[in-house]
Every structure is written in C-alpha cells, then in structure tokens.
PyMOL Python script that loads the backbone (N, CA, C, O; Angstrom):
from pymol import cmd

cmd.read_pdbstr("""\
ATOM      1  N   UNK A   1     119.576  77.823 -28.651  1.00  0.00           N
ATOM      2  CA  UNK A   1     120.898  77.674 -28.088  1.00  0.00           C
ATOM      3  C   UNK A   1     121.954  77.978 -29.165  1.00  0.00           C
ATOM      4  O   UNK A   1     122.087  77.602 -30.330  1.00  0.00           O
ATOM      5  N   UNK A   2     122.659  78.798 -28.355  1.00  0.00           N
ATOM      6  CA  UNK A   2     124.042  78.813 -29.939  1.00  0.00           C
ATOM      7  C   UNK A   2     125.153  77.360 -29.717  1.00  0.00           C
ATOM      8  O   UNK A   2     125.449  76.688 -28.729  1.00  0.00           O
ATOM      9  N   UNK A   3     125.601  77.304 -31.358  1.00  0.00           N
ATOM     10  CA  UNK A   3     125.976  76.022 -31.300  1.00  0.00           C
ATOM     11  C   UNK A   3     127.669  76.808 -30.957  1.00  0.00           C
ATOM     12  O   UNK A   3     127.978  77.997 -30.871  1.00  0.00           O
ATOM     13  N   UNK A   4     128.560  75.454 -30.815  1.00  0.00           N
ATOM     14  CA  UNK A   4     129.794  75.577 -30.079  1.00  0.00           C
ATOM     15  C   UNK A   4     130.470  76.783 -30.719  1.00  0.00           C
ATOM     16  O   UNK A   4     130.912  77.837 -30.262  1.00  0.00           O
ATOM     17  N   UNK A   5     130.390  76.230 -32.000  1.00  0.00           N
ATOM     18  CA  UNK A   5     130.651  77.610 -33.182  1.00  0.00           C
ATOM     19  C   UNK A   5     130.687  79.019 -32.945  1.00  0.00           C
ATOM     20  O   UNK A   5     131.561  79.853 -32.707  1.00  0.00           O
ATOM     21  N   UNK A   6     129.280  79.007 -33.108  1.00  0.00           N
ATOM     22  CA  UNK A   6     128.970  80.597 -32.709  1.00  0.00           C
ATOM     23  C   UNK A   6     129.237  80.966 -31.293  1.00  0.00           C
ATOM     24  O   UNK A   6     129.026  82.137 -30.976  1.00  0.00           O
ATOM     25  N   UNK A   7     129.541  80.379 -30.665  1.00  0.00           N
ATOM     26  CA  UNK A   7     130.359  80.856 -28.808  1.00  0.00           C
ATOM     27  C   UNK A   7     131.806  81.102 -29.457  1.00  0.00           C
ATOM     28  O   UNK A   7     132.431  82.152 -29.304  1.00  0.00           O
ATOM     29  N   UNK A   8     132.189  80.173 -30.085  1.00  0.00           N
ATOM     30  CA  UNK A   8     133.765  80.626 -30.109  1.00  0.00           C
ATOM     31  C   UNK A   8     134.133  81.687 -31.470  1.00  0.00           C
ATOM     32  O   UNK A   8     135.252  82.128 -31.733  1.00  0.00           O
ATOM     33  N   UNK A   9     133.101  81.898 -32.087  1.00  0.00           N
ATOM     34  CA  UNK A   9     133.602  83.299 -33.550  1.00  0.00           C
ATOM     35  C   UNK A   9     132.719  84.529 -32.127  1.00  0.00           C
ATOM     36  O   UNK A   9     133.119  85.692 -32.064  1.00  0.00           O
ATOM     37  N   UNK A  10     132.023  84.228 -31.530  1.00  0.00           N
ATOM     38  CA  UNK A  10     131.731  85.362 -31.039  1.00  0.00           C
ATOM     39  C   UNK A  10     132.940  85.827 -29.367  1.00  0.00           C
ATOM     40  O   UNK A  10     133.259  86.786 -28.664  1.00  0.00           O
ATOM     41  N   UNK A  11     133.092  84.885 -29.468  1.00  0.00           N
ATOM     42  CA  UNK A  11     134.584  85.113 -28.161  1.00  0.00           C
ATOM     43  C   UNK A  11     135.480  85.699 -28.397  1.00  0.00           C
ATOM     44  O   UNK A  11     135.968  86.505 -27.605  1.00  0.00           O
ATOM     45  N   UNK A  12     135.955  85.449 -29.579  1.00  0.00           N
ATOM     46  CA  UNK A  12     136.926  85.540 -30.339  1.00  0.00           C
ATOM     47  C   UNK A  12     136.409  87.438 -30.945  1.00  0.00           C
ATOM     48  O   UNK A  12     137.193  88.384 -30.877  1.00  0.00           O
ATOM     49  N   UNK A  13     135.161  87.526 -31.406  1.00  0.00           N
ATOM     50  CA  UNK A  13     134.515  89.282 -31.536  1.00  0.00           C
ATOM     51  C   UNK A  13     135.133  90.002 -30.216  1.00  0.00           C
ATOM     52  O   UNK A  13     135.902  90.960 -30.294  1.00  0.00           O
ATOM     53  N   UNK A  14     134.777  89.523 -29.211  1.00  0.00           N
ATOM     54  CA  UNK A  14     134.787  89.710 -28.039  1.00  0.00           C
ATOM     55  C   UNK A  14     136.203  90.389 -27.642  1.00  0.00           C
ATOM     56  O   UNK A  14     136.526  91.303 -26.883  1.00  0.00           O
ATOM     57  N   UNK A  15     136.937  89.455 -28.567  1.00  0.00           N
ATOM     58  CA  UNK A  15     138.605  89.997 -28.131  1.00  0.00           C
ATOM     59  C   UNK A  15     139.282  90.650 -28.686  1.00  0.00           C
ATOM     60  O   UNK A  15     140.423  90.979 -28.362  1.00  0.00           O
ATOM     61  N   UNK A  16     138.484  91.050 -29.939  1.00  0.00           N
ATOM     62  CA  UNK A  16     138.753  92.031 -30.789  1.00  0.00           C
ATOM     63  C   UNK A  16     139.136  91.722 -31.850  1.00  0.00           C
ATOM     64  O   UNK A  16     139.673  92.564 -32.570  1.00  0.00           O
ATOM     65  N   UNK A  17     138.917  90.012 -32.379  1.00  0.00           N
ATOM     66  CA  UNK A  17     139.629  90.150 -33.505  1.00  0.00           C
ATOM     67  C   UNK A  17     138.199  90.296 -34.562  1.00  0.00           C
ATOM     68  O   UNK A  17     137.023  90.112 -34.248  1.00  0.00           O
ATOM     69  N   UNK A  18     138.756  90.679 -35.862  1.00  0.00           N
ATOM     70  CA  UNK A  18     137.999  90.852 -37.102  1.00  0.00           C
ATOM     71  C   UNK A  18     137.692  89.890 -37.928  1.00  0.00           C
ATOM     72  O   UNK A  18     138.328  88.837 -37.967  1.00  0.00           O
ATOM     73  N   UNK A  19     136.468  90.207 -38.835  1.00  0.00           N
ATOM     74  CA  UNK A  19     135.928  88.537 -39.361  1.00  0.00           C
ATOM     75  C   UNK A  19     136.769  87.665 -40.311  1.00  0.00           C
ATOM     76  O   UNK A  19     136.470  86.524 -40.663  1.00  0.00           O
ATOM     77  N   UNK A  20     137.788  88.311 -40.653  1.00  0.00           N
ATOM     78  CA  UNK A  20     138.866  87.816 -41.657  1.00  0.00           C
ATOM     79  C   UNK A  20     140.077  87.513 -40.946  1.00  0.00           C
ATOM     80  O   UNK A  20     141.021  86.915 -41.462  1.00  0.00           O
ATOM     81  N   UNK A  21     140.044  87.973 -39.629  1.00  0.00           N
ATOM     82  CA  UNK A  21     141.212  87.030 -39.064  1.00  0.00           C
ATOM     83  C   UNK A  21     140.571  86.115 -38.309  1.00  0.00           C
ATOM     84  O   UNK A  21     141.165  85.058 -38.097  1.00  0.00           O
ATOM     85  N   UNK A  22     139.288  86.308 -37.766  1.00  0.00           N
ATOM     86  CA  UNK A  22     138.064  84.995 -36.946  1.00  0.00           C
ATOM     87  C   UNK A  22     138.830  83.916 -38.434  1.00  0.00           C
ATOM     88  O   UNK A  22     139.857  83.330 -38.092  1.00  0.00           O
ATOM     89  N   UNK A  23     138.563  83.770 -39.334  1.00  0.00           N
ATOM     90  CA  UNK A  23     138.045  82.907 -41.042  1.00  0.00           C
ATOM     91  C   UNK A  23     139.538  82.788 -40.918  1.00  0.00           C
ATOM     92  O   UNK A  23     139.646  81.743 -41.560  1.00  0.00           O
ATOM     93  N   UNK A  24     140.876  83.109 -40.538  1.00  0.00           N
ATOM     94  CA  UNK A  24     141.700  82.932 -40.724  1.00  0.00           C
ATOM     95  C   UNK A  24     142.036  81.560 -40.204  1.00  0.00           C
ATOM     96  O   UNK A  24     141.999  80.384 -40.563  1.00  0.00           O
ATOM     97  N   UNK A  25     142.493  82.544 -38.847  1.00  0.00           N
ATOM     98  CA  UNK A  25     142.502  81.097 -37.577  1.00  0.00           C
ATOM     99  C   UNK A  25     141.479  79.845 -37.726  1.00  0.00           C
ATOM    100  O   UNK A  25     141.885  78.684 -37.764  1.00  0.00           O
ATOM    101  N   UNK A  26     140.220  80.176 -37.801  1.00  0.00           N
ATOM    102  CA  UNK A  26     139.270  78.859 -37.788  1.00  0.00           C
ATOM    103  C   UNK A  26     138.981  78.504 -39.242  1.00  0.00           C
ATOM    104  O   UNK A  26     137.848  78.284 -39.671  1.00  0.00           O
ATOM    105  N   UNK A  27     140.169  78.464 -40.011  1.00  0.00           N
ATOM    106  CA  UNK A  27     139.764  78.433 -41.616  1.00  0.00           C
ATOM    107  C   UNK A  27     138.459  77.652 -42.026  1.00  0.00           C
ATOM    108  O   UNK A  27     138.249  76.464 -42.271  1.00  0.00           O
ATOM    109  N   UNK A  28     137.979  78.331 -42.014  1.00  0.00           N
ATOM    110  CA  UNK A  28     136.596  78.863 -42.711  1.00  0.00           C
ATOM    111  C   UNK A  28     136.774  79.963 -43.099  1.00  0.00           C
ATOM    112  O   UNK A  28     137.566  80.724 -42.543  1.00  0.00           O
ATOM    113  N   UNK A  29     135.816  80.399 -44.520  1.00  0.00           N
ATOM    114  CA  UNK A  29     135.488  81.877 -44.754  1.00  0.00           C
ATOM    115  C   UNK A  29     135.348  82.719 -44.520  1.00  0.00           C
ATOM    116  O   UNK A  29     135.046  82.741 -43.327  1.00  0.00           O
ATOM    117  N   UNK A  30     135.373  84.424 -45.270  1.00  0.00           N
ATOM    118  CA  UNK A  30     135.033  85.191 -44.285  1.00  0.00           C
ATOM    119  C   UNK A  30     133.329  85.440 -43.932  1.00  0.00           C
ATOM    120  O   UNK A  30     132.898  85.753 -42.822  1.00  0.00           O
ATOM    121  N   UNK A  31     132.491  85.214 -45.182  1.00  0.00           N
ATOM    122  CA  UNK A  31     131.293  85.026 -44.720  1.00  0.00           C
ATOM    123  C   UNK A  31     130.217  83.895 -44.117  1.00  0.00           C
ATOM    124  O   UNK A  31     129.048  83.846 -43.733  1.00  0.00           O
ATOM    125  N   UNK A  32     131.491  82.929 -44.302  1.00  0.00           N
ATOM    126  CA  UNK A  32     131.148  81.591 -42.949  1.00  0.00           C
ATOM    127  C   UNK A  32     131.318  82.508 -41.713  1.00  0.00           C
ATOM    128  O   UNK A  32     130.243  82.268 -41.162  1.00  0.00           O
ATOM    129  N   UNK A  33     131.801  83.194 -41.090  1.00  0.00           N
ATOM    130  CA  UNK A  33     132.076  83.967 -40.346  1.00  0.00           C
ATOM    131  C   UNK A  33     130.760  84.803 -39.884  1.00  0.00           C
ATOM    132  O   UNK A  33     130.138  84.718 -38.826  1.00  0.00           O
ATOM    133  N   UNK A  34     130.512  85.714 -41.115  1.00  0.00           N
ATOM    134  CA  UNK A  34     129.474  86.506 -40.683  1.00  0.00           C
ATOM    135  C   UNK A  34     128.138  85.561 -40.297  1.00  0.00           C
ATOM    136  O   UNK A  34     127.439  85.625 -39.286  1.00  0.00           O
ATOM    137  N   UNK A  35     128.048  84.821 -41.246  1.00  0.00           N
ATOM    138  CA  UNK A  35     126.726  84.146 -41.044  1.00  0.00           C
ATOM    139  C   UNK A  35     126.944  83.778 -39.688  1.00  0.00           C
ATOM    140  O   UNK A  35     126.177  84.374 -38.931  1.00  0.00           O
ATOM    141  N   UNK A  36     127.787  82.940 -39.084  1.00  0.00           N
ATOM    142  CA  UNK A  36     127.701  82.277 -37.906  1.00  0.00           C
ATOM    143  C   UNK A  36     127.168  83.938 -36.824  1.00  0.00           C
ATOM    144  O   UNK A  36     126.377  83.979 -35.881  1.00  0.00           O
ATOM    145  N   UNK A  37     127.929  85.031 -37.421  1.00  0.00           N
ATOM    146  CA  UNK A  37     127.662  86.197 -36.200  1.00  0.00           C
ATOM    147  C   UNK A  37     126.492  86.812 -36.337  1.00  0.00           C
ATOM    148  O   UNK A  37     126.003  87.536 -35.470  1.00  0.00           O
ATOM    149  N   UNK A  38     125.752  86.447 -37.921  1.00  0.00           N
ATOM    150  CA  UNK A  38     124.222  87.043 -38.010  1.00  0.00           C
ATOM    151  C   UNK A  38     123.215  85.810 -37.668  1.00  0.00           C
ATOM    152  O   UNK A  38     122.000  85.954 -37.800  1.00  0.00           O
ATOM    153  N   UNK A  39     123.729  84.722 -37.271  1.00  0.00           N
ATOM    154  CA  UNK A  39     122.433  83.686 -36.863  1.00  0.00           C
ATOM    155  C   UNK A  39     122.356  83.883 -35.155  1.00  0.00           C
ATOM    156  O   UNK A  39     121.379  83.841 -34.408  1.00  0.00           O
ATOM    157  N   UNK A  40     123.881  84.128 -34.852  1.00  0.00           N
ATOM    158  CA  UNK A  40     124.064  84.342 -33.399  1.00  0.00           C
ATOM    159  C   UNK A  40     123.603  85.191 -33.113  1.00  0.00           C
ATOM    160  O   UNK A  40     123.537  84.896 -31.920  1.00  0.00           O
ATOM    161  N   UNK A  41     122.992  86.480 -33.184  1.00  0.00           N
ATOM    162  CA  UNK A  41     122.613  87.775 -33.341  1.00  0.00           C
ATOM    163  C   UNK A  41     121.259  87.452 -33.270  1.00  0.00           C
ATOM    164  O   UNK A  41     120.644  87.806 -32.264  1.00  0.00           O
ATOM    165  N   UNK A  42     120.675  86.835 -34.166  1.00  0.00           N
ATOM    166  CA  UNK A  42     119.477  86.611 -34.223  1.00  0.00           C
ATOM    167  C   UNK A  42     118.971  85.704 -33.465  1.00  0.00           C
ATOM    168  O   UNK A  42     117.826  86.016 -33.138  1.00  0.00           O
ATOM    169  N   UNK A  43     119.371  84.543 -32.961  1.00  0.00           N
ATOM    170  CA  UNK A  43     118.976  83.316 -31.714  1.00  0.00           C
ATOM    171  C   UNK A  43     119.014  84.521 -30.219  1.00  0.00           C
ATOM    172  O   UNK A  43     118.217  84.289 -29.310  1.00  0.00           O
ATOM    173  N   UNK A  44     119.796  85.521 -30.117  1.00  0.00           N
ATOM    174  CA  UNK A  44     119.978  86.218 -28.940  1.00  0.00           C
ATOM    175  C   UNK A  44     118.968  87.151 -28.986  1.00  0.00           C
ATOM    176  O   UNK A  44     118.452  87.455 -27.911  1.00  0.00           O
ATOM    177  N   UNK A  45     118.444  87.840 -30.320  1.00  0.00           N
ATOM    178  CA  UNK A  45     117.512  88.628 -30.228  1.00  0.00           C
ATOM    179  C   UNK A  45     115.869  88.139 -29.989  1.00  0.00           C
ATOM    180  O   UNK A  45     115.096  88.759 -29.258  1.00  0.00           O
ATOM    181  N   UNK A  46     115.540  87.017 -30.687  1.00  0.00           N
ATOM    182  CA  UNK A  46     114.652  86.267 -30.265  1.00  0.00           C
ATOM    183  C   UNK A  46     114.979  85.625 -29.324  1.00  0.00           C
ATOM    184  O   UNK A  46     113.832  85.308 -29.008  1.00  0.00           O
ATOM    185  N   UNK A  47     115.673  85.082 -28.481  1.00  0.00           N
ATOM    186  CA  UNK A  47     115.343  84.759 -26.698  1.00  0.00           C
ATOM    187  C   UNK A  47     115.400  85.716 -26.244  1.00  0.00           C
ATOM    188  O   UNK A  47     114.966  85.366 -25.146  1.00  0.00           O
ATOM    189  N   UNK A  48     115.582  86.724 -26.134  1.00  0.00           N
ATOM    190  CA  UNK A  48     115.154  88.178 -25.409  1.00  0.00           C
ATOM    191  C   UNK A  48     113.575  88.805 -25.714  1.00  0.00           C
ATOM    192  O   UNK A  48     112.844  89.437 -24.951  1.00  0.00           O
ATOM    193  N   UNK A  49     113.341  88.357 -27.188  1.00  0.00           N
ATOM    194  CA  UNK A  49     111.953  88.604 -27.198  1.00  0.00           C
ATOM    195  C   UNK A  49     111.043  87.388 -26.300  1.00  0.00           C
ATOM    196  O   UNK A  49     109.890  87.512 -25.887  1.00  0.00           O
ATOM    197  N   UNK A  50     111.828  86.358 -26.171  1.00  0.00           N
ATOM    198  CA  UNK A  50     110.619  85.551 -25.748  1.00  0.00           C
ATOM    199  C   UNK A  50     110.867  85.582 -23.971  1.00  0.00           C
ATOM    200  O   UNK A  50     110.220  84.980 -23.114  1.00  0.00           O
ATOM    201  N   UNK A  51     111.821  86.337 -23.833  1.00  0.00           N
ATOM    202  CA  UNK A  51     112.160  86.055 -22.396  1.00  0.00           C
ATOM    203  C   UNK A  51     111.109  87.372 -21.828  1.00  0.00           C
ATOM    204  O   UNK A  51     110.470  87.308 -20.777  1.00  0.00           O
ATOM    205  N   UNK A  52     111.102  88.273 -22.551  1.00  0.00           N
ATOM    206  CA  UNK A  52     110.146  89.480 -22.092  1.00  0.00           C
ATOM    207  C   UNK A  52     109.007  89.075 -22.316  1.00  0.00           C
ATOM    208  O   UNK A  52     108.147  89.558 -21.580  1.00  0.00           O
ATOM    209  N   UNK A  53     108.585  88.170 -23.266  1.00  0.00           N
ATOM    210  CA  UNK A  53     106.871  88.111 -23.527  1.00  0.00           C
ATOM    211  C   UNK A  53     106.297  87.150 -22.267  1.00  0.00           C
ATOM    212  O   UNK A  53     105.105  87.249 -21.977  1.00  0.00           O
ATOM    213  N   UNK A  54     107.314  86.059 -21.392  1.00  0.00           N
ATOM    214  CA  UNK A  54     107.218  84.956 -20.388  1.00  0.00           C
ATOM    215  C   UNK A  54     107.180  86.055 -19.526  1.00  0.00           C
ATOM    216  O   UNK A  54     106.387  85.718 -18.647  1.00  0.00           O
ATOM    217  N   UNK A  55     107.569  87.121 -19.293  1.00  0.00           N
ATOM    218  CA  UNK A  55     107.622  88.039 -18.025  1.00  0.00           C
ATOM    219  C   UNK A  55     106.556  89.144 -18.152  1.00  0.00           C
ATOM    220  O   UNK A  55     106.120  89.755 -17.177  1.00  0.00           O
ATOM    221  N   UNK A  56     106.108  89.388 -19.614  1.00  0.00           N
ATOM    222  CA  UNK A  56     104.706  90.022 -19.280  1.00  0.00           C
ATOM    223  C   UNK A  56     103.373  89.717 -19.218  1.00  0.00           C
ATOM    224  O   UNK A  56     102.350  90.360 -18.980  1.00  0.00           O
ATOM    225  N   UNK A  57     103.803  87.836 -19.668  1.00  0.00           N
ATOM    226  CA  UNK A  57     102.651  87.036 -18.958  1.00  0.00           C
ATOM    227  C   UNK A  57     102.532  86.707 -17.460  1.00  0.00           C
ATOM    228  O   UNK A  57     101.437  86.740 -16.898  1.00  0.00           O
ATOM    229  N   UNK A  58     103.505  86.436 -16.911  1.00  0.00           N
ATOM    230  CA  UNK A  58     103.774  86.681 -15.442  1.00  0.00           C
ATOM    231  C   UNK A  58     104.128  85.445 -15.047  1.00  0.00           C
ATOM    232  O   UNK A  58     104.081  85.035 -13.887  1.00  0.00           O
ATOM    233  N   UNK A  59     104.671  84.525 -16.502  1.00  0.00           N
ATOM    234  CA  UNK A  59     105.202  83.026 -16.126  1.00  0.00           C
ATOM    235  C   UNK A  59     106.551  82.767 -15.209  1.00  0.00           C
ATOM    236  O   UNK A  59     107.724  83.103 -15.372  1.00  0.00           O
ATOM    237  N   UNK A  60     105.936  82.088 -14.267  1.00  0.00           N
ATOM    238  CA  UNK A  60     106.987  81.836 -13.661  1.00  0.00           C
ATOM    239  C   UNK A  60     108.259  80.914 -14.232  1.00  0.00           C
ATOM    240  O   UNK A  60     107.869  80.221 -15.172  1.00  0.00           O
ATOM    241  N   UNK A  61     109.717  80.709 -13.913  1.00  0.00           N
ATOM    242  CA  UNK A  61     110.541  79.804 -14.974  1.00  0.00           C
ATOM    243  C   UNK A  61     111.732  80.207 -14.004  1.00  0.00           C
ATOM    244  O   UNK A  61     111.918  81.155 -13.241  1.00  0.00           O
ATOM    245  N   UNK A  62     112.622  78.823 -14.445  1.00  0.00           N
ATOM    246  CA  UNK A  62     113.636  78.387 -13.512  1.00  0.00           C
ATOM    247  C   UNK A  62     114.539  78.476 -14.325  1.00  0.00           C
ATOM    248  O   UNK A  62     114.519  77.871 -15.397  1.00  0.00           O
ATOM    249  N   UNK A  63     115.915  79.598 -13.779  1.00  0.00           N
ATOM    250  CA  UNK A  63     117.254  79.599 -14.847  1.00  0.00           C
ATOM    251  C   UNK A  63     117.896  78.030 -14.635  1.00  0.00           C
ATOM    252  O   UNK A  63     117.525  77.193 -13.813  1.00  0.00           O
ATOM    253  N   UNK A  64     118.762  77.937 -15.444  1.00  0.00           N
ATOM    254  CA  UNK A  64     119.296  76.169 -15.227  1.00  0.00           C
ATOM    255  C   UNK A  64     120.881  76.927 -15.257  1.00  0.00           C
ATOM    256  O   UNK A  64     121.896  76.240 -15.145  1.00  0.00           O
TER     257      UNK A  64
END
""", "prot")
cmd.dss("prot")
cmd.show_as("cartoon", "prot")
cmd.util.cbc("prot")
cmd.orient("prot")
C-alpha cells in the first residue's frame, strides 16, 4: 500500500509540479521527494507483478 505521502508527492507529479517545488511546498527535500517517487514506483511495479502471477494461476480474488 502506498503510504499517505507517496499519494500526495505523486498527485501533486500528476499536476505537473517538479520535485523541487513537490520539497518546496511539503518542505522536505528534494531527494526526500524522489525517494518517496522511487519507493512508490516500486510498491506499483511489484503489485502488478503479483497481480499478473494471481491471474496466471487462475486465483480467484475480490477488489475491496
């Protein structure tokens, strides 16, 4: 799950702003910044791997 954090530096990607004005507004750093957008990156890329490996086992699973 991404934590509250990484929803709002990545919302905020979303709207176009850049990692040094993200670190501005939410003073924090600018590579407090990245990290939060390379862990987020990575929690999304592994549940996509695991969401395809549950579907080429043929597990059934309930969105919430």
């Amino acid at each position: 799950m991404l934590t509250k954090k990484e929803k709002q530096i990545l919302e905020l990607r979303k709207r176009g702003f850049k990692q040094s004005e993200i670190a501005s507004k939410l003073k924090i750093s600018q590579p407090a910044v990245s990290s939060f957008v390379n862990n987020s990156l990575n929690k999304i890329r592994n549940a996509k791997k695991t969401m395809e490996f549950v579907e080429k086992l043929g597990i059934k699973y309930e969105e919430e």
